[in-house]
MIDOSE-1310 file (N, C-alpha, C; in nm, 2 decimals, decimal comma, always signed):
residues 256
xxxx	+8,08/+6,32/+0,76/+7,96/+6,28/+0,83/+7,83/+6,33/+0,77; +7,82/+6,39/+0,66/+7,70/+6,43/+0,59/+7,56/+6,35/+0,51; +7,65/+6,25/+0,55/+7,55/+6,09/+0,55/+7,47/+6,08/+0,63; +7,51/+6,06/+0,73/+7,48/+6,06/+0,91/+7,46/+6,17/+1,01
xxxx	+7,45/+6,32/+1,00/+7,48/+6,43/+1,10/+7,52/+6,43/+1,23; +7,58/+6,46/+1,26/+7,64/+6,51/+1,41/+7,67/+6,60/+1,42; +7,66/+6,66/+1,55/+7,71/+6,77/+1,57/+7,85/+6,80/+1,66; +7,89/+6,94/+1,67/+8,05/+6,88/+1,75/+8,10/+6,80/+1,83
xxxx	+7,99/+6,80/+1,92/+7,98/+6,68/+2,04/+7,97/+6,49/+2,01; +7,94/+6,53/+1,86/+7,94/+6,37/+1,86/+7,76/+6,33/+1,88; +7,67/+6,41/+1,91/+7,49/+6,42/+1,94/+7,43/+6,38/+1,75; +7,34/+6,35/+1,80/+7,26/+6,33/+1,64/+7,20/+6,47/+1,60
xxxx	+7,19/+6,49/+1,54/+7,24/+6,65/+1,50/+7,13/+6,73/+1,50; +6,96/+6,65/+1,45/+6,82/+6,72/+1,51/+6,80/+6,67/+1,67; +6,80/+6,57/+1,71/+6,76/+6,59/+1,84/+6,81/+6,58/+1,96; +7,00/+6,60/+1,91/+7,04/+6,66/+1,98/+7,10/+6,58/+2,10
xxxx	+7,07/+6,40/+2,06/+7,10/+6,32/+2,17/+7,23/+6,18/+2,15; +7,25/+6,18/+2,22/+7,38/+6,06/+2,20/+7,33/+5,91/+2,26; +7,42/+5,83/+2,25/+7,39/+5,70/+2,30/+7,47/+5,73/+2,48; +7,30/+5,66/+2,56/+7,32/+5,67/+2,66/+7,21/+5,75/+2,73
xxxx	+7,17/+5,85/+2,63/+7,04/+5,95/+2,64/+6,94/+5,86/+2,64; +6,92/+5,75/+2,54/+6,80/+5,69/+2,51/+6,79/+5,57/+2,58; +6,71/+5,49/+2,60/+6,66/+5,38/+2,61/+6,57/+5,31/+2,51; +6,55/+5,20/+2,57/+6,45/+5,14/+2,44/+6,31/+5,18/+2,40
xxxx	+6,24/+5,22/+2,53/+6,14/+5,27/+2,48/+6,10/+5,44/+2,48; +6,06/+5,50/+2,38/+5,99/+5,63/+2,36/+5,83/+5,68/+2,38; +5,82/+5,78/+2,39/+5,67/+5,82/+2,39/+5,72/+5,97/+2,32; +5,64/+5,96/+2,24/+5,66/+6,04/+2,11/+5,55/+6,17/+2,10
xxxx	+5,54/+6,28/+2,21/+5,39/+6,40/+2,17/+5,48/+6,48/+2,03; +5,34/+6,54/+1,97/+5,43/+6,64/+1,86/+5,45/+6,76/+1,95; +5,40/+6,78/+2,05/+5,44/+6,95/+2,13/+5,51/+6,94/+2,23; +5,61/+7,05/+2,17/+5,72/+7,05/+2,30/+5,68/+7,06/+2,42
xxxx	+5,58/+7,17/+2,44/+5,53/+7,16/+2,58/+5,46/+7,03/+2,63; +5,42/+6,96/+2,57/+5,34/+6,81/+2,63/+5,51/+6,73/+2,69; +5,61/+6,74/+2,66/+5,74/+6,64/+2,67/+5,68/+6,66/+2,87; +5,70/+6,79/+2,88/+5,71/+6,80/+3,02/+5,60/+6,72/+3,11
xxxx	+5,47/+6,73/+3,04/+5,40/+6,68/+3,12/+5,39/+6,56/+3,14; +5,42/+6,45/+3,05/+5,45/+6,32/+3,01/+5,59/+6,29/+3,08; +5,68/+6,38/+3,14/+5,81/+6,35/+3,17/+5,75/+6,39/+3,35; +5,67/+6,41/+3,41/+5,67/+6,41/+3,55/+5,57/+6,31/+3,56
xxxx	+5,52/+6,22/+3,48/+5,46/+6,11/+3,56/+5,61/+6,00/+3,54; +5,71/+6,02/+3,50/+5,83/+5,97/+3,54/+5,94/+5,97/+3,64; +6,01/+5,88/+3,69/+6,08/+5,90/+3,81/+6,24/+5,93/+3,77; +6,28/+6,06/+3,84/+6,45/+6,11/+3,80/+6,39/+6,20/+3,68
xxxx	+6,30/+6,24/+3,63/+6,30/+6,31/+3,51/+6,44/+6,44/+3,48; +6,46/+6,40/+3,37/+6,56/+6,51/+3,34/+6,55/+6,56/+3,21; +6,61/+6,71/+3,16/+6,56/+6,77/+3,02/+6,73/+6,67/+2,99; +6,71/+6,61/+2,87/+6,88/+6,60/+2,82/+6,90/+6,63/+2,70
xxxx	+6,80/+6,74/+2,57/+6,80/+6,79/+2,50/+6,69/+6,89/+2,45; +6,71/+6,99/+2,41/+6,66/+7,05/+2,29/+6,73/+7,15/+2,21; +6,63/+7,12/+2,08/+6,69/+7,15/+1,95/+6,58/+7,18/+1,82; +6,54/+7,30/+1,84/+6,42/+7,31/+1,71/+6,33/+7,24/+1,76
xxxx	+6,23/+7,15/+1,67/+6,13/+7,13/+1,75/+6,10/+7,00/+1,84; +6,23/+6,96/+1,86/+6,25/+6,85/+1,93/+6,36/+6,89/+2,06; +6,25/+6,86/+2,21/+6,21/+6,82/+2,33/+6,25/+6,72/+2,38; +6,34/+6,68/+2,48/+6,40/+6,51/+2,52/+6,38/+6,57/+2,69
xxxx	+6,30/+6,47/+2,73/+6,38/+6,42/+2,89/+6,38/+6,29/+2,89; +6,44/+6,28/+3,00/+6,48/+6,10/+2,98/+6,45/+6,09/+3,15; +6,42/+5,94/+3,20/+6,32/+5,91/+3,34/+6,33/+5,81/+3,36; +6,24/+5,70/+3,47/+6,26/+5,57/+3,46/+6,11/+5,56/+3,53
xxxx	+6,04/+5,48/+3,44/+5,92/+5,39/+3,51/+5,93/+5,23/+3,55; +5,98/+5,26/+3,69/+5,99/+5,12/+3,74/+6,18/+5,11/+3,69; +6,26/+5,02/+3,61/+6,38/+5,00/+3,59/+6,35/+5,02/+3,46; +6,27/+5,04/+3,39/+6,25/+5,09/+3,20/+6,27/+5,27/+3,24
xxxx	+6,40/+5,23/+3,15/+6,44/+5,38/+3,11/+6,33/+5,46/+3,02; +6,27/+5,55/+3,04/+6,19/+5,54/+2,92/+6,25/+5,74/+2,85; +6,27/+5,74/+2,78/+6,29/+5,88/+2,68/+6,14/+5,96/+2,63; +6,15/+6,09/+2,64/+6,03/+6,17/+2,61/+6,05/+6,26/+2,49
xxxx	+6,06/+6,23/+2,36/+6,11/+6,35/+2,26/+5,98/+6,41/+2,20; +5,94/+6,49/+2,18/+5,84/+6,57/+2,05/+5,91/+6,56/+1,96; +5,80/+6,54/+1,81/+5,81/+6,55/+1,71/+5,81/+6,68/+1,60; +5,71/+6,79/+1,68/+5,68/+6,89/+1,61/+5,59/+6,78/+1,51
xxxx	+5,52/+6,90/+1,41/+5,42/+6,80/+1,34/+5,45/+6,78/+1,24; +5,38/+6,71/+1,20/+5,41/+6,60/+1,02/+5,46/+6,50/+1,05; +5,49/+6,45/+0,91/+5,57/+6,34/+0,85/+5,73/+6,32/+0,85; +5,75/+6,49/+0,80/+5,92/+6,49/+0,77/+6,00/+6,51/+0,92
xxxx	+5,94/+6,59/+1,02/+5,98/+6,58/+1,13/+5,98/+6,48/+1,23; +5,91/+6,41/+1,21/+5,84/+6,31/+1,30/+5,96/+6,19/+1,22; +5,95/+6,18/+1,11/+6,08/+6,08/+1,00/+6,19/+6,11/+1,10; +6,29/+6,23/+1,09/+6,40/+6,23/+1,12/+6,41/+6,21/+1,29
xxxx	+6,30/+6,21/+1,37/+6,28/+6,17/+1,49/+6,32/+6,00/+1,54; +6,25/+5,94/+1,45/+6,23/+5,82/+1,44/+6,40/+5,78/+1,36; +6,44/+5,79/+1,23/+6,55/+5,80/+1,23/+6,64/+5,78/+1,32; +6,67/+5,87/+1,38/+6,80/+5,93/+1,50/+6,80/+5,84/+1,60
xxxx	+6,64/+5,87/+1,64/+6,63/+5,75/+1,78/+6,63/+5,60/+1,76; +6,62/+5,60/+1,65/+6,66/+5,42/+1,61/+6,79/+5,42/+1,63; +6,84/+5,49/+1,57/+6,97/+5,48/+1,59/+7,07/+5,47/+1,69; +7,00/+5,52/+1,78/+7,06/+5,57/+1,92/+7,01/+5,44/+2,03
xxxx	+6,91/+5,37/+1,95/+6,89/+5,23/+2,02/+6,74/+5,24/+2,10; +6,65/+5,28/+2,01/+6,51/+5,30/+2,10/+6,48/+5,21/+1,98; +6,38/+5,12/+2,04/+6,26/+4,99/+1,95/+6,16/+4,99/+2,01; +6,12/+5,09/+2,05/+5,95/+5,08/+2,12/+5,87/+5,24/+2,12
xxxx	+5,82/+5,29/+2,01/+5,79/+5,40/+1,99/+5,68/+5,42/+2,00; +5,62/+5,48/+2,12/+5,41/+5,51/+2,16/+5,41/+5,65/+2,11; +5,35/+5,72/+1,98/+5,27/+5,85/+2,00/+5,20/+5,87/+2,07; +5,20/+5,98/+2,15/+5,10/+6,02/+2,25/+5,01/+6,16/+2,17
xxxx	+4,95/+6,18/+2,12/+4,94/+6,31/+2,03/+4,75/+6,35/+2,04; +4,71/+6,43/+1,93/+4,59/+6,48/+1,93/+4,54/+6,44/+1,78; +4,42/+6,47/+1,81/+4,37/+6,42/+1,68/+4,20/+6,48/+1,66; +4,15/+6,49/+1,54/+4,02/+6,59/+1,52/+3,93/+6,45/+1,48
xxxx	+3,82/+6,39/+1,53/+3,73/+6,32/+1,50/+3,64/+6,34/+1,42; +3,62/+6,25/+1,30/+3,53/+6,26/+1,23/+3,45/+6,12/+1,21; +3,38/+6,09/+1,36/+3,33/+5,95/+1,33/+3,25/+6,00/+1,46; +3,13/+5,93/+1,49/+3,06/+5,93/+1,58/+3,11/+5,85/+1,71
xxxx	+3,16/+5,77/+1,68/+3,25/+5,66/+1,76/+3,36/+5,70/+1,91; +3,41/+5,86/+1,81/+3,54/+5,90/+1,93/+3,48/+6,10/+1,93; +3,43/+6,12/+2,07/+3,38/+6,24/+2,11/+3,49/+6,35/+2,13; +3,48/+6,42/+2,19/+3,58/+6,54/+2,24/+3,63/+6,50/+2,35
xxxx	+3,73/+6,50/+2,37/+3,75/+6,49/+2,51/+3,82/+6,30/+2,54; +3,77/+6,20/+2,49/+3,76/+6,08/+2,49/+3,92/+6,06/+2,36; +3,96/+5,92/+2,33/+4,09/+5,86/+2,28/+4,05/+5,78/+2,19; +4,14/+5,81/+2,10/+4,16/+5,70/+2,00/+4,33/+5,63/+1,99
xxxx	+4,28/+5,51/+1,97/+4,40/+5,39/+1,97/+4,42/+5,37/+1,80; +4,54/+5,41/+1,82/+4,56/+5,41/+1,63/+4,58/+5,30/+1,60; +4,53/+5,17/+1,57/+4,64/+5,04/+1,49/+4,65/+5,06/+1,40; +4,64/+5,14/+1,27/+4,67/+5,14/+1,14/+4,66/+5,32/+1,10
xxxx	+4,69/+5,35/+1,02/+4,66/+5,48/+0,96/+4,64/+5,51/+0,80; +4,59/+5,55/+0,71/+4,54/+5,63/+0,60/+4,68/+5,67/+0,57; +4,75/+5,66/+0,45/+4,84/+5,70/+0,41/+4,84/+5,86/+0,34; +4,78/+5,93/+0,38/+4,76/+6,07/+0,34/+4,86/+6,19/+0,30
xxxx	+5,02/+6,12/+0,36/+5,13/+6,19/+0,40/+5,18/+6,19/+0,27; +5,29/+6,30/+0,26/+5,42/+6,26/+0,15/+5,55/+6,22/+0,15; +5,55/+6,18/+0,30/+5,68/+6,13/+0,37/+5,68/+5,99/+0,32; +5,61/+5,91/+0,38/+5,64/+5,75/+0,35/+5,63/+5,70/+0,23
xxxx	+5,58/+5,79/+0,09/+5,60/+5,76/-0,02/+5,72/+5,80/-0,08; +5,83/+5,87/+0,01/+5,95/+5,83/-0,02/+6,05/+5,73/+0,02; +5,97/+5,65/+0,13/+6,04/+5,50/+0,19/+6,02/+5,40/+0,11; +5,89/+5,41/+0,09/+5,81/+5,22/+0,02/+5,67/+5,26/-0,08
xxxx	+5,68/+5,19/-0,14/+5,56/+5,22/-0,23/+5,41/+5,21/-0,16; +5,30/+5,30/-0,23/+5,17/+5,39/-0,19/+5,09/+5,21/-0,12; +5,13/+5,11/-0,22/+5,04/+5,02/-0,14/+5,10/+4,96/+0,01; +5,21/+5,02/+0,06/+5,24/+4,92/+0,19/+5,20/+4,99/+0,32
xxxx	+5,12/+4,89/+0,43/+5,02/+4,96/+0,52/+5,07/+4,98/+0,61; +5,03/+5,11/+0,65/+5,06/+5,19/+0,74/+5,02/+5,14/+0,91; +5,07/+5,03/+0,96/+5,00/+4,95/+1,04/+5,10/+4,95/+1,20; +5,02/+4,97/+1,30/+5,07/+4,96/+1,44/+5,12/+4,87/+1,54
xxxx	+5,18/+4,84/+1,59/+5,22/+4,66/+1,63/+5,09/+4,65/+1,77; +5,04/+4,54/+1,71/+4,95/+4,45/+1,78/+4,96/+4,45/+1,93; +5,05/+4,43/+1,96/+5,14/+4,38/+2,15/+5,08/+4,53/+2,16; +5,14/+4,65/+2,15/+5,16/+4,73/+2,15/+4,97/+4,83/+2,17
xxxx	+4,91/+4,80/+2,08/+4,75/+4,86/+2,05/+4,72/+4,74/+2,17; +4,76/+4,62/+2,19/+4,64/+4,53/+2,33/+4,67/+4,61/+2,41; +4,80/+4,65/+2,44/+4,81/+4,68/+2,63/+4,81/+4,85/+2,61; +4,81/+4,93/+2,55/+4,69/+5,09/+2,55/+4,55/+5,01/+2,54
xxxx	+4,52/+4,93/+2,52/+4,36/+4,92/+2,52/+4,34/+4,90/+2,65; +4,43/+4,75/+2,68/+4,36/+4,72/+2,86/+4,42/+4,84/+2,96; +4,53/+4,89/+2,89/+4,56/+5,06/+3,00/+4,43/+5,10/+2,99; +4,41/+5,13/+2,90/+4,25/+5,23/+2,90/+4,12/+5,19/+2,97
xxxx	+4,13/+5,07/+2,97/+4,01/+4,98/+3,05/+4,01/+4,98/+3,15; +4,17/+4,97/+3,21/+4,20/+4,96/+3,37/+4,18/+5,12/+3,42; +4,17/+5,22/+3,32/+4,22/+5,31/+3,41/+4,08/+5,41/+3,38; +3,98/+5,33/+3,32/+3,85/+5,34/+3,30/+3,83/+5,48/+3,18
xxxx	+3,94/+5,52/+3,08/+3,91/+5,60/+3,01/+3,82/+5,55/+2,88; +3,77/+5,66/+2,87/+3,66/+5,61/+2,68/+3,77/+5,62/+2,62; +3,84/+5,50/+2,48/+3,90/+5,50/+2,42/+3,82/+5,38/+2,33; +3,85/+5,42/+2,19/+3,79/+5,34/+2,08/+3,92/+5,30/+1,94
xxxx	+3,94/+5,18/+1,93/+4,04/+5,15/+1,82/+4,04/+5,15/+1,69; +4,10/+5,18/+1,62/+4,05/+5,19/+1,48/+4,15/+5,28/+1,40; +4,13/+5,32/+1,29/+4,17/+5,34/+1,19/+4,17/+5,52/+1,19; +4,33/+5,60/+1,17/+4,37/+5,75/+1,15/+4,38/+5,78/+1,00
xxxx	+4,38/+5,87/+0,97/+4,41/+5,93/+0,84/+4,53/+6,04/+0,88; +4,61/+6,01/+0,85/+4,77/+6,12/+0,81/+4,76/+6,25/+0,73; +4,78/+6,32/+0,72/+4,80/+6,41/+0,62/+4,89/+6,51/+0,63; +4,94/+6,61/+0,55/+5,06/+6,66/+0,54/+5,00/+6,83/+0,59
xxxx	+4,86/+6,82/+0,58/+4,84/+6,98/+0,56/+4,70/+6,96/+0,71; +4,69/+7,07/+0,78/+4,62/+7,04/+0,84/+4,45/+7,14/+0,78; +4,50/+7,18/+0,71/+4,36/+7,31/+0,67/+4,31/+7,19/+0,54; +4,34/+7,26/+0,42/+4,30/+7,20/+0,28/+4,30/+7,06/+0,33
xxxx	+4,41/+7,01/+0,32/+4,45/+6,87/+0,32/+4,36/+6,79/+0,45; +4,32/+6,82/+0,53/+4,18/+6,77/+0,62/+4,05/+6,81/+0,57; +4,05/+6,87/+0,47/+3,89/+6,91/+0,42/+3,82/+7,06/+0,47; +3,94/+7,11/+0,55/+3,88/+7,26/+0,58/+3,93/+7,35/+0,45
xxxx	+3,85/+7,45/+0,49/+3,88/+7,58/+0,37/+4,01/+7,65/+0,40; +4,10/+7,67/+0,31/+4,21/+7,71/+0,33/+4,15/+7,88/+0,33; +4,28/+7,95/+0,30/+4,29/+8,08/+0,36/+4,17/+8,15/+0,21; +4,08/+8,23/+0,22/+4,03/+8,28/+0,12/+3,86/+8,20/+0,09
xxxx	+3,84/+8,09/+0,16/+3,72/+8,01/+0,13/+3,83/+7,93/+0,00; +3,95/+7,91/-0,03/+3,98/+7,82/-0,11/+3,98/+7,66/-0,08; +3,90/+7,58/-0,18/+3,89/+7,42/-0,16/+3,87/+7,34/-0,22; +4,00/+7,34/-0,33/+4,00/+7,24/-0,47/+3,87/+7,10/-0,43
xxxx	+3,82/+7,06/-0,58/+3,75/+7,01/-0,55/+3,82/+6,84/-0,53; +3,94/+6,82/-0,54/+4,03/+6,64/-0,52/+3,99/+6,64/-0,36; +3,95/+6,74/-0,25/+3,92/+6,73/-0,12/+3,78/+6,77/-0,12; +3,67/+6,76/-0,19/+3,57/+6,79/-0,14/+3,47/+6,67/-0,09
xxxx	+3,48/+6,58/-0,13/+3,42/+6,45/-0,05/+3,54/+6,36/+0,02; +3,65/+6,43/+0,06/+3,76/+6,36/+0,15/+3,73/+6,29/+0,27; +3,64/+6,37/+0,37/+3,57/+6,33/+0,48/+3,46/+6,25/+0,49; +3,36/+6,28/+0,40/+3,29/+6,16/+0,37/+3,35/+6,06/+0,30
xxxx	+3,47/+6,00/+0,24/+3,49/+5,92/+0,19/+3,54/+5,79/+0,29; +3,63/+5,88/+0,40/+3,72/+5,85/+0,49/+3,62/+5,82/+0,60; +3,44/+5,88/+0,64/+3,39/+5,83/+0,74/+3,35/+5,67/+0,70; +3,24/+5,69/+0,55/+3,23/+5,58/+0,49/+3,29/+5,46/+0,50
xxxx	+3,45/+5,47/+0,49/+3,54/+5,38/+0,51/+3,63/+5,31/+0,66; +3,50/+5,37/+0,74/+3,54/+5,32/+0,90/+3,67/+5,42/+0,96; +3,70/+5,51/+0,85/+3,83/+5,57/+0,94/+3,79/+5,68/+1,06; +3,85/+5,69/+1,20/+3,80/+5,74/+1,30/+3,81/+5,94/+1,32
xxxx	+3,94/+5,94/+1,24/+3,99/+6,08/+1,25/+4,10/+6,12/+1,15; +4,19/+6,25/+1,22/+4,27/+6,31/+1,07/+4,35/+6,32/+1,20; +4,51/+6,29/+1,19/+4,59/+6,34/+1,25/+4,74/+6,38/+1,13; +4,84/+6,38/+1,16/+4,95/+6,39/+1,10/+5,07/+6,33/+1,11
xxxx	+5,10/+6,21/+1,20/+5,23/+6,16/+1,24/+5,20/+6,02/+1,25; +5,08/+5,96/+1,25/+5,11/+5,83/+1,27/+5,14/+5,74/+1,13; +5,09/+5,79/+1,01/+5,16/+5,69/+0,90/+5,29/+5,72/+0,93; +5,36/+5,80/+0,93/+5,49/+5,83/+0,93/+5,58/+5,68/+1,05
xxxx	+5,52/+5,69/+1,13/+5,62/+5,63/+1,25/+5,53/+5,50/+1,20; +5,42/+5,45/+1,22/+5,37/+5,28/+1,16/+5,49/+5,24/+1,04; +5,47/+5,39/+0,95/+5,56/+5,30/+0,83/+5,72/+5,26/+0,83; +5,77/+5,31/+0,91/+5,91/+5,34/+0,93/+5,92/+5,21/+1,04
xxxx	+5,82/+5,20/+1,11/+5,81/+5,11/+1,21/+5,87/+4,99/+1,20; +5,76/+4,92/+1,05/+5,74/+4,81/+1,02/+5,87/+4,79/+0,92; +5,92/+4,90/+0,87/+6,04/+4,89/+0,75/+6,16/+4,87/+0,88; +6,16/+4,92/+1,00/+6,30/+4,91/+1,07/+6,27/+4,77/+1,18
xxxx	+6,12/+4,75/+1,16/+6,15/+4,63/+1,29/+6,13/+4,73/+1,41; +6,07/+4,82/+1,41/+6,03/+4,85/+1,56/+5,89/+4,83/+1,60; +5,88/+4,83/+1,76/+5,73/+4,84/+1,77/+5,63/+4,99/+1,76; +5,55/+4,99/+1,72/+5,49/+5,09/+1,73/+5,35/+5,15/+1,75
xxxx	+5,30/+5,25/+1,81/+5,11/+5,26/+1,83/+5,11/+5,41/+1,85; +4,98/+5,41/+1,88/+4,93/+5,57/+1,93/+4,84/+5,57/+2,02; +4,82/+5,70/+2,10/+4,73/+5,73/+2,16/+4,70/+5,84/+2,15; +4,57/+5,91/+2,10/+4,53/+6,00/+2,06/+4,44/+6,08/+2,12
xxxx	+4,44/+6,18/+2,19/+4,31/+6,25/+2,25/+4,24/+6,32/+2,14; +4,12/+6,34/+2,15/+4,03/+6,44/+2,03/+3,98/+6,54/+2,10; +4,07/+6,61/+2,04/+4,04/+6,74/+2,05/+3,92/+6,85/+2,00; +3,91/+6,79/+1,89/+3,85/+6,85/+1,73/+3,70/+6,78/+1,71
xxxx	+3,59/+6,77/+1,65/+3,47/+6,70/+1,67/+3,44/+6,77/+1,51; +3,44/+6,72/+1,43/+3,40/+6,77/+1,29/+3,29/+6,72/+1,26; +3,20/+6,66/+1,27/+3,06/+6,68/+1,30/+2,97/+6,74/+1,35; +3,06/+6,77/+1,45/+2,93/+6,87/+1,60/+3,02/+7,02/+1,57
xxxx	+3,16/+7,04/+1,50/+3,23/+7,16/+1,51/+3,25/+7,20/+1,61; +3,27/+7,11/+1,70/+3,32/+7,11/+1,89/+3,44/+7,07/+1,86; +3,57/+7,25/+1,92/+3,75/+7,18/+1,96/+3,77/+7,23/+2,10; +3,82/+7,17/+2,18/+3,89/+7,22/+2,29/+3,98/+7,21/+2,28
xxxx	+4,06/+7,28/+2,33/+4,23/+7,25/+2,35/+4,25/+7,20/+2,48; +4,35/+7,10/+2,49/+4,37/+7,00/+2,52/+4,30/+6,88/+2,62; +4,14/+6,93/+2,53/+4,08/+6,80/+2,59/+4,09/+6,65/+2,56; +4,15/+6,60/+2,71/+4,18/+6,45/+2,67/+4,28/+6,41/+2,72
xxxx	+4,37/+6,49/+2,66/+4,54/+6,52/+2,68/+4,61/+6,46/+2,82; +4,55/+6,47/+2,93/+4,59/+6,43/+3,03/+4,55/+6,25/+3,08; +4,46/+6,24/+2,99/+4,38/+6,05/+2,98/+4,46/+5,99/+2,91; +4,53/+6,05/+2,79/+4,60/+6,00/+2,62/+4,76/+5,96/+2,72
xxxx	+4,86/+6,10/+2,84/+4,91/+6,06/+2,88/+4,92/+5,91/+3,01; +4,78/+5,97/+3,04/+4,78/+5,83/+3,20/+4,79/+5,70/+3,10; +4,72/+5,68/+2,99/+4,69/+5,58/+2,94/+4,85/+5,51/+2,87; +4,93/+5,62/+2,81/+5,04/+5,56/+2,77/+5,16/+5,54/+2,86
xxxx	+5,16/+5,58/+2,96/+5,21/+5,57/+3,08/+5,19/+5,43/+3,14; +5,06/+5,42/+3,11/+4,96/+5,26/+3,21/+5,03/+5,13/+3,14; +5,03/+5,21/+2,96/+5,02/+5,08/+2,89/+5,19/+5,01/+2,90; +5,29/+5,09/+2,93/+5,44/+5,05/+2,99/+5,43/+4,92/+3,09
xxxx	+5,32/+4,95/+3,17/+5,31/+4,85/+3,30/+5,30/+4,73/+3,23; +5,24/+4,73/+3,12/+5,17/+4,62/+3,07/+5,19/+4,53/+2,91; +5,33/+4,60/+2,90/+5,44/+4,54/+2,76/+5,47/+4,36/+2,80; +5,49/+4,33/+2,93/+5,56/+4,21/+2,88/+5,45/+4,12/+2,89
xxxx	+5,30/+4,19/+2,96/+5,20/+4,06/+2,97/+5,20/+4,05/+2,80; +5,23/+4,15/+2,71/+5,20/+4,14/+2,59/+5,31/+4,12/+2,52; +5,41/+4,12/+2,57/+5,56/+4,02/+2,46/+5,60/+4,16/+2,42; +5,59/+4,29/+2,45/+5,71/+4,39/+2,41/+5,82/+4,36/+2,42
């Protein structure tokens, strides 16, 4: 089984879950502590794994089973997430996550709707080659938008940037004032080019998305303001979950 992992039980061997755990649709935070919060706007919620940095309850909105796993952050974790749970028979995968704004467009506190992302990562350039786009299913970005509208949150759509590192690799100074110069106009390049923010997980799940046939999007609160140097922690967080919660209601007006 070293192809495939399991564990004694017959579980998928990072997160820990079997067929019957999952349903079709996911909502994907990278923090374990967010599973919980995101799993009591659910009905029946139950824990039915953890394992490292992956979090599962499983619940029902309405008769949609829906599953709650974290990713922990990146690419490579957030990969074998997406992996396993494919497997296990989920085709509808919403990130609910955070993200640092670098656009005048998405403030602190307020959302961003990922439909595409900046391939910044080093994960998906071991799936498919650097030119294939890192893009969010359509059905999927309308109904978080009209969740957001209905449920009156500021939310703006547009374009993430990925990256593997959250210090150097977003344009901050790493430990020491160190800051090769391949990142010193990274942020202005990336405003210039309409992109809204820097997160870490959405090229990962868009790309895998579109290579497995699943659906996929984000919802992002901003935490971070790299303009004004305004972060709160976890401002938003509680709008990013109402809204991906909302947008469930509103899959089949959109062909999910």
């Amino acid at each position: 089984m070293a192809l495939e992992p399991r564990d004694q039980r017959g579980r998928m061997y990072h997160v820990g879950l079997k067929k019957g755990d999952v349903g079709k649709v996911v909502f994907l935070p990278g923090d374990p502590a967010r599973v919980e919060a995101i799993a009591k706007r659910l009905e029946g919620a139950r824990l039915v794994a953890e394992h490292r940095e992956y979090k599962s309850y499983s619940g029902y909105l309405g008769r949609e089973k829906v599953l709650v796993t974290s990713t922990g952050i990146g690419g490579p974790s957030t990969a074998i997430a997406v992996e396993e749970l494919a497997r296990l028979g989920a085709r509808t995968m919403v990130r609910v996550g955070t993200c640092g704004s670098i656009s005048e467009r998405a403030k602190v506190g307020e959302l961003v709707i990922a439909d595409s992302a900046v391939r910044l990562d080093g994960t998906t350039a071991q799936y498919v080659t650097p030119g294939y786009p890192a893009a969010a299913s359509p059905e999927l970005v309308l109904a978080l938008k009209e969740a957001a509208e209905r449920l009156k949150k500021k939310a703006v759509v547009g374009i993430s940037a990925s990256t593997d590192s959250f210090y150097v690799g977003q344009g901050r100074k790493g430990f020491g004032g160190y800051s090769p110069s391949v990142v010193g106009s990274l942020e202005d390049d990336l405003r210039a080019a309409k992109v809204l923010c820097f997160e870490m997980e959405c090229s990962t799940l868009f790309t895998l998305g579109r290579i497995y046939g699943l659906k996929t999007a984000a919802v992002l609160a901003v935490v971070a303001d790299r303009l004004s140097n305004e972060f709160r922690v976890g401002a938003g967080v509680d709008d990013s979950i109402d809204v991906a919660v909302g947008s469930l209601r509103l899959f089949k007006k959109f062909g999910v």
